[in-house]
C-alpha positions as CSV (number, residue, x, y, z in Angstrom):
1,X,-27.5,-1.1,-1.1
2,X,-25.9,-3.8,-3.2
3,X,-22.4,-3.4,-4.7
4,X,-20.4,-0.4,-4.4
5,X,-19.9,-0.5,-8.0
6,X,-20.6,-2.4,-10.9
7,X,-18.3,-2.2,-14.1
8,X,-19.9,-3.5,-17.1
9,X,-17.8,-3.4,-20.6
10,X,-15.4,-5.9,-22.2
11,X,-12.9,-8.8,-20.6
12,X,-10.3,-9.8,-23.0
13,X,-7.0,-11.6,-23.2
14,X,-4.0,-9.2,-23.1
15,X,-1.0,-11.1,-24.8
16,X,1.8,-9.7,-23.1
17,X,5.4,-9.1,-24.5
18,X,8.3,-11.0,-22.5
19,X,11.9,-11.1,-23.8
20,X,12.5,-12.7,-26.8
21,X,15.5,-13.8,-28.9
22,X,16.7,-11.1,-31.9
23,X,14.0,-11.1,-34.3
24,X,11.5,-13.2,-32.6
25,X,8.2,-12.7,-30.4
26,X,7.6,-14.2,-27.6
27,X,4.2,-13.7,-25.3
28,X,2.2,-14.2,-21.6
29,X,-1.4,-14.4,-21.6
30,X,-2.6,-11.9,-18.9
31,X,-6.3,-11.1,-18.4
32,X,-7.6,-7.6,-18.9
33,X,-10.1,-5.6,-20.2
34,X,-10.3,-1.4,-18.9
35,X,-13.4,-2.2,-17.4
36,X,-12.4,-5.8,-15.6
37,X,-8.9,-3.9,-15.1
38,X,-10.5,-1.5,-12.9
39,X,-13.0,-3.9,-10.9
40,X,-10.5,-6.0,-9.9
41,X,-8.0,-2.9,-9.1
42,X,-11.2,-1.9,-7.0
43,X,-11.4,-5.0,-5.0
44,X,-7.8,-5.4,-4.2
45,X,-8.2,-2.1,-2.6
46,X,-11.3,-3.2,-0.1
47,X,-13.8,-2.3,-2.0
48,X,-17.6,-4.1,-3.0
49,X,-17.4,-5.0,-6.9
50,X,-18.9,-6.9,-9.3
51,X,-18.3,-7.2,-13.1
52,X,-20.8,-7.1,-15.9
53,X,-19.9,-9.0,-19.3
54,X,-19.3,-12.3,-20.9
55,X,-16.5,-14.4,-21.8
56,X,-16.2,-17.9,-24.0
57,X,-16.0,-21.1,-22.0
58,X,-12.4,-21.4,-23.4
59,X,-9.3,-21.6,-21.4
60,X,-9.1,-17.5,-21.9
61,X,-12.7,-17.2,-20.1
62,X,-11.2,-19.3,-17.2
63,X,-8.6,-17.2,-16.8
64,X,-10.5,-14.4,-16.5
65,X,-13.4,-15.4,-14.6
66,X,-10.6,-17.0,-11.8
67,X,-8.5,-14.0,-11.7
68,X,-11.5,-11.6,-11.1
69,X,-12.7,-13.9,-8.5
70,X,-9.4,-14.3,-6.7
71,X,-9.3,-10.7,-6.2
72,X,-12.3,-10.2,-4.3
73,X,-14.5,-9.1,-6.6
74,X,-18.3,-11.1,-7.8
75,X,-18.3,-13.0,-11.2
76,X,-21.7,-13.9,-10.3
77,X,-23.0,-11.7,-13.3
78,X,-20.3,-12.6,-16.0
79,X,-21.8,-14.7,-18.5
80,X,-20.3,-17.8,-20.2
81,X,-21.2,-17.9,-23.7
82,X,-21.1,-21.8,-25.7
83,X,-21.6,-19.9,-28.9
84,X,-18.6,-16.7,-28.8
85,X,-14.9,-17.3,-28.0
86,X,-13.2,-14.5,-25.1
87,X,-11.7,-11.8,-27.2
88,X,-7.7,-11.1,-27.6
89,X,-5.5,-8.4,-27.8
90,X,-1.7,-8.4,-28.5
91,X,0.3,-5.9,-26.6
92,X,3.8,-4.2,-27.9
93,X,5.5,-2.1,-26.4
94,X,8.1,-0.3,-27.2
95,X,11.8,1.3,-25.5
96,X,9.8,3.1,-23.0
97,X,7.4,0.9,-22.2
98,X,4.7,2.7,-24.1
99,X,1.8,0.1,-26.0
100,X,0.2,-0.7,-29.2
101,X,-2.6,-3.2,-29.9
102,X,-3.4,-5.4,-32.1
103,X,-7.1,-6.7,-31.3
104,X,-8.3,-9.9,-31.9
105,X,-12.3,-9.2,-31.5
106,X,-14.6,-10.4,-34.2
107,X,-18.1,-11.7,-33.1
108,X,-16.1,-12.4,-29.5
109,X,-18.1,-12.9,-26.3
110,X,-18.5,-9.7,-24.5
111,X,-19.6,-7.6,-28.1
112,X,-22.2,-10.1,-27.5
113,X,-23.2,-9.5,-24.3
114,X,-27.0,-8.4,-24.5
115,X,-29.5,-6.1,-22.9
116,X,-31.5,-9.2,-21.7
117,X,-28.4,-10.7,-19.8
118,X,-27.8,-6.9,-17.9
119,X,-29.1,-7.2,-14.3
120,X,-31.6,-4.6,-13.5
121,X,-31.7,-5.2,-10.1
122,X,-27.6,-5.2,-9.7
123,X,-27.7,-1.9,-11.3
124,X,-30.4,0.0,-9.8
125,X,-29.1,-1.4,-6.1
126,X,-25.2,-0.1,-7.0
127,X,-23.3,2.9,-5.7
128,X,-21.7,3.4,-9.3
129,X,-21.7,2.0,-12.0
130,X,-18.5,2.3,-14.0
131,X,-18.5,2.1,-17.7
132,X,-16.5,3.1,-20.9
133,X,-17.4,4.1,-24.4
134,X,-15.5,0.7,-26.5
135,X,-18.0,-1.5,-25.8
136,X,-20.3,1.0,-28.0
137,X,-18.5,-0.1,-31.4
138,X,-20.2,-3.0,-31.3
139,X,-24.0,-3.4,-32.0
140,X,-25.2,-5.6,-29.2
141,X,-23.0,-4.6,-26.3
142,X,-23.6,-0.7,-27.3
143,X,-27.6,-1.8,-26.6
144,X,-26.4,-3.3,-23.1
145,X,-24.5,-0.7,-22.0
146,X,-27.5,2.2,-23.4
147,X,-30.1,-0.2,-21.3
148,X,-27.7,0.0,-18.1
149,X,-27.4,3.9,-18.5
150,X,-30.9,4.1,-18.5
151,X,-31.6,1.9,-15.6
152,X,-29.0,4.0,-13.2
153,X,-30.5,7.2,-14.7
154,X,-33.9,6.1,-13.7
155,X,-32.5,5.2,-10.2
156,X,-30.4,7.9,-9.4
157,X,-26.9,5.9,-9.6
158,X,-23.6,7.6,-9.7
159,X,-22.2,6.8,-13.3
160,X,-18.0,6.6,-13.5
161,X,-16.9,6.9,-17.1
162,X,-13.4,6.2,-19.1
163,X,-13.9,6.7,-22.0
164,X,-10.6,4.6,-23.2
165,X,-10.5,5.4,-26.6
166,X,-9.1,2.5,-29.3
167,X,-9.6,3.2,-33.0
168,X,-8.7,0.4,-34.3
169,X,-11.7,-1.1,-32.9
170,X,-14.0,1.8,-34.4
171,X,-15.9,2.2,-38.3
172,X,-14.5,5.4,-37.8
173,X,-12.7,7.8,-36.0
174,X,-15.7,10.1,-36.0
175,X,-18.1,7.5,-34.7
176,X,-15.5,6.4,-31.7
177,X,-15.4,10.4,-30.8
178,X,-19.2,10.5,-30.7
179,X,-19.3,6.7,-28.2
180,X,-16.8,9.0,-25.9
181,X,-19.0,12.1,-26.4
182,X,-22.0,9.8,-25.2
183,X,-20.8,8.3,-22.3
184,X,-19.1,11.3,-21.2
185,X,-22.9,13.4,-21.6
186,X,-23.8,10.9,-18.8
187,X,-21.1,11.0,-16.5
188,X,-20.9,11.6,-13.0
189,X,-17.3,11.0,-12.6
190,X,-15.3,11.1,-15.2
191,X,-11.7,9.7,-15.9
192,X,-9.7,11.2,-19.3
193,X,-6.5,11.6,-20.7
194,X,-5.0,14.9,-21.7
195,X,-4.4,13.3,-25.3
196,X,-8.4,12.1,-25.3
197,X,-9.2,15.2,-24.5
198,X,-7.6,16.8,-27.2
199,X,-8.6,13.5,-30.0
200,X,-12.2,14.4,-28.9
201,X,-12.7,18.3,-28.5
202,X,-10.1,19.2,-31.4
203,X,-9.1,21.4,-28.5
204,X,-5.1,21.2,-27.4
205,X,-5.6,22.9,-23.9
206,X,-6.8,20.5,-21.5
207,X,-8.6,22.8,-19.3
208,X,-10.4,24.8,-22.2
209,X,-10.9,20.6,-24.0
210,X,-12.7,19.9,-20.6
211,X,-15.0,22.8,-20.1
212,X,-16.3,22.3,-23.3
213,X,-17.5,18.8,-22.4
214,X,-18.5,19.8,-19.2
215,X,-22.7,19.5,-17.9
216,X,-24.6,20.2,-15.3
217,X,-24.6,16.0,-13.9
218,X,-20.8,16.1,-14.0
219,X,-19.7,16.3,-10.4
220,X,-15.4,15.5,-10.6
221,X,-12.9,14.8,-13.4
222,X,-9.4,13.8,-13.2
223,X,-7.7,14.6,-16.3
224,X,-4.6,12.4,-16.6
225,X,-1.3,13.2,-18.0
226,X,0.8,10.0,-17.6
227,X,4.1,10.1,-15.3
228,X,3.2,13.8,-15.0
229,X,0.2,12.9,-13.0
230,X,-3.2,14.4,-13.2
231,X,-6.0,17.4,-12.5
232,X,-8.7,17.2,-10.6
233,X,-11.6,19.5,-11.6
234,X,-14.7,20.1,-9.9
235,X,-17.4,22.9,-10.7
236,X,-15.3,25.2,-8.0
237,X,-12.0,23.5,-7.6
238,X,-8.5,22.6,-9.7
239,X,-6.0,20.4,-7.8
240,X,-3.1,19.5,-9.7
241,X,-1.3,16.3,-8.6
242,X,2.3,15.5,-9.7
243,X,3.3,12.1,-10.8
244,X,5.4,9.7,-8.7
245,X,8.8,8.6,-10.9
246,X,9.1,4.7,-11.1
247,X,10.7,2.4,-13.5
248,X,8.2,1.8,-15.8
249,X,7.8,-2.6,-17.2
250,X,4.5,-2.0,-18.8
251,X,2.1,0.8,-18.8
252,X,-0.9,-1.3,-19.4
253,X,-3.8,-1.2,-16.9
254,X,-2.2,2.3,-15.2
255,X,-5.2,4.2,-16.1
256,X,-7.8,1.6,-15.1
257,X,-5.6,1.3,-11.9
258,X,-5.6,5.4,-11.3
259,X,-10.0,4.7,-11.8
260,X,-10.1,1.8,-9.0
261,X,-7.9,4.1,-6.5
262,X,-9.7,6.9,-7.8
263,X,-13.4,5.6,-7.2
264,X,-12.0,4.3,-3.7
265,X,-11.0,7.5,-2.6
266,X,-14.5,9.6,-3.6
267,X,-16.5,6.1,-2.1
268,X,-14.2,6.7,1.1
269,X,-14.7,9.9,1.4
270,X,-18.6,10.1,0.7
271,X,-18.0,12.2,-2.7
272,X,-15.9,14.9,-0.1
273,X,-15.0,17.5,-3.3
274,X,-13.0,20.1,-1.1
275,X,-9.8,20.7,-2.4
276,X,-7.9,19.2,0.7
277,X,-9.8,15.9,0.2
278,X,-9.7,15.8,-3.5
279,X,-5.2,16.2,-2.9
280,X,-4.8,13.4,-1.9
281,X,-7.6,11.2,-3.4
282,X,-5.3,12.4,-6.7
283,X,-2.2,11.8,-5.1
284,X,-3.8,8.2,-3.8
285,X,-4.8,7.8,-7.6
286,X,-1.8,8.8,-8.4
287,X,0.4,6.5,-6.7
288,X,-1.7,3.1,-7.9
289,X,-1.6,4.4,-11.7
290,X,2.5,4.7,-10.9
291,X,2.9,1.3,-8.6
292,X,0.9,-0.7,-12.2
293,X,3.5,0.7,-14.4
294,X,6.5,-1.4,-12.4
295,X,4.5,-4.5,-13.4
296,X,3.3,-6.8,-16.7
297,X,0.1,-7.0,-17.6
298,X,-3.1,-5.5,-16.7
299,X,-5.3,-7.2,-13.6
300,X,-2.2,-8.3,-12.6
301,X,-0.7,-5.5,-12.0
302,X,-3.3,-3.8,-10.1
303,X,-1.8,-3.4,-6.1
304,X,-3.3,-4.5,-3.2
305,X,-4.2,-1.7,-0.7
306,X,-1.3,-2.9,2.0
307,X,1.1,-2.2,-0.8
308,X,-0.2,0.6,-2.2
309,X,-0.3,2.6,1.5
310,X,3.5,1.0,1.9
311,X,4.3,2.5,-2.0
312,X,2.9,5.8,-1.2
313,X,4.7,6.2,2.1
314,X,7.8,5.3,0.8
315,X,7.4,7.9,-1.7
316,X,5.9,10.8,1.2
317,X,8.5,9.8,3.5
């Protein structure tokens, strides 16, 4: 086997709010991307990663290239495009720490990153491969990402999904619910928020939102709910894991950081879906998702697995 999982989708600048004088805005570039968010969150814990996608060669690129790198994780198969600039989204946030976005993502590099430039071989030699539905509102990374699904499909790879839903960056609200409804079709493991549930069912109840999505290749979902933590479903189980309380900076990346600890604790375990096992993969999940909110920024943010053991056992005491 080659990688334990390969996460193809978008890299992108995250311009992140610092303090600022009355009336004025002041920013940190910080590299992220759901998709790079999670590999790197992935390596930091121990595990085998590499990351699909293309940047610019621009000082953005660079920074994402060397912070995926420094984690652990392969850049071998990121492209670096001469002819598309690294794309760029501004982060507010407000009293509670929640975001908005403004994206900055015409023509940029990895909506450009082609079916040609996906390695088969990487692929169809991966554990998982871990992929969202964004990358599907544009045309040539949507034909990627289709071409990768195929290629696991063919050779029986696990497929993790977040679907990470952004409208702005959607035609339409109808065609981002039918990307999500794709991806989620050929999901193994799937990752969603209670309030994606309900944006993409029409469904408020999260349990009634998710059996209406669910198929017969869906093995484990963990339905999210923020600081009050998250679900885990299988076809025979429920476990229900509480949040942990911190003081939240910046809740960017804590969902891709809940999918890294997540994936870690279903590769660690061998896909073990008993309840017992699935407690405190959640809790595990749980506690990463919780330890990124204390921090800025998205790769960042993601903990190493020394802290996130010494976080957690603070908290279990």
């Amino acid at each position: 086997m080659g990688f334990e999982v390969a996460s193809l989708g978008e890299l992108l600048i995250d311009m992140v709010p610092l303090p600022a004088e009355p009336g004025a805005l002041n920013f940190a570039a910080k590299p992220g991307g759901a998709p790079g968010n999670s590999a790197v969150g992935l390596a930091k814990l121990g595990r085998s990663v590499t990351m699909l996608s293309k940047v610019g060669r621009d000082a953005f690129g660079r920074l994402l290239t060397g912070t995926i790198a420094a984690s652990g994780a392969s850049i071998e198969h990121i492209i670096v495009s001469d002819r598309h600039l690294t794309g760029m989204a501004v982060v507010t946030l407000d009293a509670q720490g929640d975001r908005d976005f403004l994206f900055y993502r015409q023509d940029c590099a990895d909506a450009n990153y082609a079916p040609d430039e996906v390695p088969s071989a990487v692929i169809e030699s991966a554990g998982i491969l871990h992929v969202n539905s964004l990358v599907l509102a544009s045309l040539v990374s949507a034909s990627a990402q289709r071409h990768a699904l195929s290629l696991a499909r063919k050779a029986g790879i696990i497929v993790s999904v977040d679907p990470n839903l952004r409208p702005l960056l959607w035609d339409s609200r109808e065609a981002m619910i039918a990307g999500a409804r794709e991806m989620i079709a050929a999901a193994t493991i799937l990752k969603i928020g209670e309030d994606e549930l309900a944006i993409i069912t029409g469904i408020a109840d999260p349990a009634a939102a998710l059996a209406s999505l669910w198929h017969d290749g869906l093995r484990v979902a963990a339905v999210t709910a923020g600081a009050a933590g998250a679900t885990i479903v299988t076809p025979s189980a429920r476990v229900t894991v509480p949040g942990i309380a911190v003081k939240v900076v910046d809740t960017t990346g804590c969902g891709d950081s809940f999918m890294a600890a997540f994936l870690t604790g279903l590769i660690e375990s061998e896909m073990d879906l008993s309840e017992a096992t699935l407690g405190r993969i959640g809790r595990f999940a749980c506690a990463a998702g919780a330890m990124t909110a204390t921090a800025p920024g998205g790769m960042d943010a993601m903990p190493t697995r020394a802290a996130l053991e010494s976080f957690l056992s603070d908290k279990t005491g």
